[in-house]
C-alpha positions in Angstrom: -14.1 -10.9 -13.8 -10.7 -9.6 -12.8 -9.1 -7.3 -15.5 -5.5 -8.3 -17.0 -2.8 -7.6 -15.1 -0.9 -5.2 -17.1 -4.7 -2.6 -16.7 -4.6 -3.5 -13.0 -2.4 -0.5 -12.5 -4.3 2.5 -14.1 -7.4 1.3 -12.5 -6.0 1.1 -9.3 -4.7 4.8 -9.6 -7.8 5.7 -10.4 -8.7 4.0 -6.7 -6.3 6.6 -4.9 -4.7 3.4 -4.3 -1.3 4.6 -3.1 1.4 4.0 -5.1 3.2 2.0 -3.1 1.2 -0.5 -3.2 0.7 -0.7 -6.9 3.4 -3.2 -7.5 2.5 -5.9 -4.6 -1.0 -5.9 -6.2 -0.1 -6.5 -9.5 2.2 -9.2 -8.6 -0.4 -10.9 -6.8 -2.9 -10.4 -9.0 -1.0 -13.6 -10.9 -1.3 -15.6 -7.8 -5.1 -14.8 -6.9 -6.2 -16.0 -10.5 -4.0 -19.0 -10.2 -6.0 -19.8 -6.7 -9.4 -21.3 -7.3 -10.5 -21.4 -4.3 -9.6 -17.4 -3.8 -11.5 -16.7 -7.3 -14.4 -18.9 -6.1 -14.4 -16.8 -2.8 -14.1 -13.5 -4.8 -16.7 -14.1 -7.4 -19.0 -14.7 -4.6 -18.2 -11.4 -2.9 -18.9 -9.5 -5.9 -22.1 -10.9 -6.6 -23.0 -10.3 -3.3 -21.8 -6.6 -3.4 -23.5 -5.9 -6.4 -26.4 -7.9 -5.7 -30.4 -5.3 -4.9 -27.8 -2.3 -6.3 -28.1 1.0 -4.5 -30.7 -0.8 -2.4 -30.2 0.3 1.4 -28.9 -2.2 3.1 -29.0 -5.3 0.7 -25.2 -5.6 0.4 -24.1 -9.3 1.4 -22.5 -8.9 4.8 -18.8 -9.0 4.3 -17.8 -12.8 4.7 -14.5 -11.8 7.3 -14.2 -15.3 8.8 -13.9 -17.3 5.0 -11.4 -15.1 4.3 -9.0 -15.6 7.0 -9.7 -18.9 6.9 -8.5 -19.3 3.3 -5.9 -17.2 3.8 -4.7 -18.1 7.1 -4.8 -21.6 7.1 -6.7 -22.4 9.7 -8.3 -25.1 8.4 -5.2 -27.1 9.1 -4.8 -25.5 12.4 -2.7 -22.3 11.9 -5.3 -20.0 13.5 -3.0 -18.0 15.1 -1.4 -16.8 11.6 -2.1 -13.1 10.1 -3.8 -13.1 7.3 -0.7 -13.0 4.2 -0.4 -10.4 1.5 -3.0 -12.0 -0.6 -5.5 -11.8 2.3 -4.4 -8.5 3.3 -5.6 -7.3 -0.3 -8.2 -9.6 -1.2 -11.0 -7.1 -0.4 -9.3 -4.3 -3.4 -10.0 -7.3 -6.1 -13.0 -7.7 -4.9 -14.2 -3.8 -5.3 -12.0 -3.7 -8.6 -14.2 -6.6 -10.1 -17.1 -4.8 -8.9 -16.2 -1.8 -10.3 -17.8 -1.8 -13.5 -20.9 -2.7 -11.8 -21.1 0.8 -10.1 -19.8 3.0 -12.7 -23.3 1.5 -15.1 -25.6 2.1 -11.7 -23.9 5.4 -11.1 -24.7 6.2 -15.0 -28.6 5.0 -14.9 -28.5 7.3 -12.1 -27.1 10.4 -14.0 -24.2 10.6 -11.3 -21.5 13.1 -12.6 -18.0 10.7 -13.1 -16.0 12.8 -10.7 -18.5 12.2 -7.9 -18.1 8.9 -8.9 -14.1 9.4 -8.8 -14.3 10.9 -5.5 -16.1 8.8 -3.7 -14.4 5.4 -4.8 -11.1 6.5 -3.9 -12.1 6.0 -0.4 -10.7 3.0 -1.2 -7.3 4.5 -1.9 -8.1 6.6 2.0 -8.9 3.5 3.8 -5.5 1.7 2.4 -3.8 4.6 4.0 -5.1 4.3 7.2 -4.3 0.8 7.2 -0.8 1.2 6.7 -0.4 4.3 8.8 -1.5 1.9 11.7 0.2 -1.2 10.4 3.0 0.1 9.1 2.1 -2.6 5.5 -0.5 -2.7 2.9 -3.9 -4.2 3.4 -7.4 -2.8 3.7 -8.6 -1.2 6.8 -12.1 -1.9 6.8 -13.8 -3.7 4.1 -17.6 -3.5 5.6 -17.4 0.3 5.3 -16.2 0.5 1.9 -18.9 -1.7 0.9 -21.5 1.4 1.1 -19.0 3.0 -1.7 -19.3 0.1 -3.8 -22.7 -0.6 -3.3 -24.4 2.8 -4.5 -25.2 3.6 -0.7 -22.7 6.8 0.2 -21.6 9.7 -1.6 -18.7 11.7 -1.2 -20.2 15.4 -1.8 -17.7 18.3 -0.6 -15.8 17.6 2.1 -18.3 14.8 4.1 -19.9 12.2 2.8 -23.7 11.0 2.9 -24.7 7.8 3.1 -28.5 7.0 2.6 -30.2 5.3 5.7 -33.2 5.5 7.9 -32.8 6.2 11.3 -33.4 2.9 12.8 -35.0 2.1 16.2 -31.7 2.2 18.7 -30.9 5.6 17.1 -34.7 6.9 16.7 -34.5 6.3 21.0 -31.6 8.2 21.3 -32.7 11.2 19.4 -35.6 11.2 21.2 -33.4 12.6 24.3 -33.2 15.8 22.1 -37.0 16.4 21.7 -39.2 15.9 18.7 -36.8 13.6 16.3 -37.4 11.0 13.2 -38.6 8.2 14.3 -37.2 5.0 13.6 -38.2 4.2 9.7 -37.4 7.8 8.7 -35.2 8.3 5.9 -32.3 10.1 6.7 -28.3 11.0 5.4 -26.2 9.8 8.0 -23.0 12.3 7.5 -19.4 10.9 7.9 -15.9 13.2 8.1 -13.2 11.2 6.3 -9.4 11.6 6.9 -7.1 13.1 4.9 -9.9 15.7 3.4 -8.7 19.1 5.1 -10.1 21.3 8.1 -13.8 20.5 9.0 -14.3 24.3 8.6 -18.2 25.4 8.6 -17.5 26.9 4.5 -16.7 22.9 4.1 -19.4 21.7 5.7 -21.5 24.1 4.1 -20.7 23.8 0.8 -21.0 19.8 1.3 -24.6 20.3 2.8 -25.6 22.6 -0.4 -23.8 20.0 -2.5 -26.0 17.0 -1.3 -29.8 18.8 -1.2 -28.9 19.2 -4.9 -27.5 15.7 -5.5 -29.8 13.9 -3.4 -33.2 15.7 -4.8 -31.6 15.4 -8.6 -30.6 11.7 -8.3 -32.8 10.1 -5.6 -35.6 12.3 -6.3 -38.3 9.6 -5.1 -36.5 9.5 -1.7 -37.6 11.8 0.6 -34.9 12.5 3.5 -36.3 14.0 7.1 -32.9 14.4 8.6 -29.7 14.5 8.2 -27.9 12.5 11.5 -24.2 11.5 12.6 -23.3 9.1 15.2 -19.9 10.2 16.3 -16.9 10.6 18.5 -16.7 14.0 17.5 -20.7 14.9 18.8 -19.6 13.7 22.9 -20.2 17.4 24.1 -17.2 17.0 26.4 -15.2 18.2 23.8 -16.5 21.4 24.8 -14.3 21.2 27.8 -10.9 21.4 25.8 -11.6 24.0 22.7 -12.2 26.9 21.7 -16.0 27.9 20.7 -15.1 28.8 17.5 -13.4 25.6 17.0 -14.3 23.6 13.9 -14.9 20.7 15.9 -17.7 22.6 18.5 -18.8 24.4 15.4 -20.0 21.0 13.8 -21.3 20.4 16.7 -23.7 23.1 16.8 -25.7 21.8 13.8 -27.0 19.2 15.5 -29.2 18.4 18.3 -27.1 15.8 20.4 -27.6 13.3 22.7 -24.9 11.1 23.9 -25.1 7.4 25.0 -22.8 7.2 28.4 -24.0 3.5 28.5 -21.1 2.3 26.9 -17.4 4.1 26.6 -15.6 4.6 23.2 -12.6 5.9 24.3 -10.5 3.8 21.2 -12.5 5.4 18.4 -11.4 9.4 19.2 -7.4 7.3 19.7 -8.3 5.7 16.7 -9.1 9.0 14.3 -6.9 11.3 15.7 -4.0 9.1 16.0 -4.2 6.3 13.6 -4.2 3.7 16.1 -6.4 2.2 19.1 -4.0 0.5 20.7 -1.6 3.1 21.4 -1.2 3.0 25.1 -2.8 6.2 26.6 0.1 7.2 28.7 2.4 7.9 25.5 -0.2 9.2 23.2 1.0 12.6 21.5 0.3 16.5 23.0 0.9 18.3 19.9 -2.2 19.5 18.9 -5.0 20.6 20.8 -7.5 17.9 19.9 -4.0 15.3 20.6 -4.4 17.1 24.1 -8.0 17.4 24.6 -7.9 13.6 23.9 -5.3 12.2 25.7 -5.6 14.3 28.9 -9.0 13.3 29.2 -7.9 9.7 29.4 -5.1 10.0 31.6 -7.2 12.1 33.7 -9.4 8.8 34.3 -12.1 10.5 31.8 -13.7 8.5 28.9 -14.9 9.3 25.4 -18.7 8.0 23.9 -20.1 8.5 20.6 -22.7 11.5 20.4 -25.9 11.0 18.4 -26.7 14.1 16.3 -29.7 15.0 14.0 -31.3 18.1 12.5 -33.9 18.7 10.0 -34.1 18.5 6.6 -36.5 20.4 4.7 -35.4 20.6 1.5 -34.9 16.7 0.2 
């Protein structure tokens, strides 16, 4: 399932898996084959990654608590241990052995190998994250990456689109904007990953002309009302700190927004802007204006909630 050791490298470039953590992952790659339990636990994964392919939603929830507990130890009551190397990178076997499994959906699909490329090596992204914040090599967050793996989002331009319907919590909170999908609509949720350059409106642009293509050409018996974003970066406080012609307010603008101000999210704009949400909020960075817009709100006794966007789409 796994490939040999000594192709474990080129594949994992192709990943964007940074090169520092090529070496680690080839020398464990020895110790996970060696583990039957851990290849057990990994074929398992795989089949249920791969498993209803491209179907939305029909990936195997990601099984977090069996993997700490093999890799933890806390069957013999070592709970309180982090997870070691091996767990820390368990979820990149798991996409690698899956790998071939997406590239033969992506090709019944007609899918063009660099969008392919492009939106895999999110993996590579998310391993970034993880170490910007750790400070080590691991996976960030396996859950998300299993919408790469499982033929559900696309990276098209500068955003990526992940094919959804609307669902009932969100279908209510759009409803605060007017007319909106309701719940079992079809829609492309849009997400802005890191490391990917300004969010300028040409970006965006291009990235919304990129997908009407893809989508209609490769999904063409899926019929997408809207395209919707649940996000940090859609609270219309935001407003308060920029500019209006800020790229930030200018995404904004797509969309018709309502924000839930149930519940605060004050770690997920720490967590995006500076790589961490446990930074404490006294000593988080000014040197940016979204760093200042962000932090001064907090310290000002202000808090942060997601905005929930949507506008039409005509043309899918």
């Amino acid at each position: 399932m796994l490939p040999d050791a000594d192709d474990l490298p080129e594949i994992l470039l192709d990943l964007a898996v940074p090169h520092e953590d090529i070496n680690e992952l080839v020398a464990l790659h020895r110790l996970l084959t060696r583990d039957f339990g851990a290849m057990r636990l990994l074929e398992e994964c795989v089949e249920g990654l791969v498993r209803d392919m491209g179907e939305i939603g029909g990936a195997t929830p990601w099984p977090a608590e069996r993997i700490a507990e093999l890799f933890t130890g806390q069957a013999e009551g070592r709970a309180d241990q982090e997870p070691g190397a091996l767990g820390r990178y368990f979820a990149v076997y798991v996409f690698v052995a899956a790998l071939p499994y997406v590239r033969a959906h992506h090709h019944a699909l007609g899918i063009p190998p660099e969008v392919s490329r492009r939106t895999l090596a999110d993996l590579g992204r998310n391993m970034a994250l993880h170490r910007r914040r750790h400070g080590r090599g691991g996976v960030e967050t396996m859950w998300w990456l299993a919408l790469h793996f499982h033929g559900e989002l696309f990276q098209l331009g500068r955003l990526q689109f992940q094919r959804a319907r609307v669902g009932q919590r969100a279908a209510e909170l759009l409803a605060a904007t007017g007319p909106a999908p309701d719940a079992d609509a079809m829609c492309l949720s849009l997400h802005i990953p890191d490391f990917h350059g300004p969010l300028s409106p040409a970006a965006c642009d291009r990235s919304l002309a990129l997908a009407l293509d893809f989508f209609a050409r490769h999904f063409p018996a899926e019929r997408y009302t809207a395209g919707v974003c649940h996000s940090w970066l859609l609270d219309t406080q935001l407003k308060r700190y920029l500019e209006a012609d800020s790229h930030i307010v200018r995404f904004q603008e797509r969309f018709r927004i309502a924000v839930d101000e149930v519940e605060s999210a004050d770690s997920q704009p720490v967590r995006f802007v500076f790589g961490n949400p446990d930074l404490p909020v006294a000593g988080l960075p000014r040197r940016t204006t979204v760093e200042r817009a962000v932090g001064d709100h907090l310290r000002a006794g202000g808090h942060w909630y997601i905005g929930h966007g949507w506008f039409p789409l005509t043309t899918v």
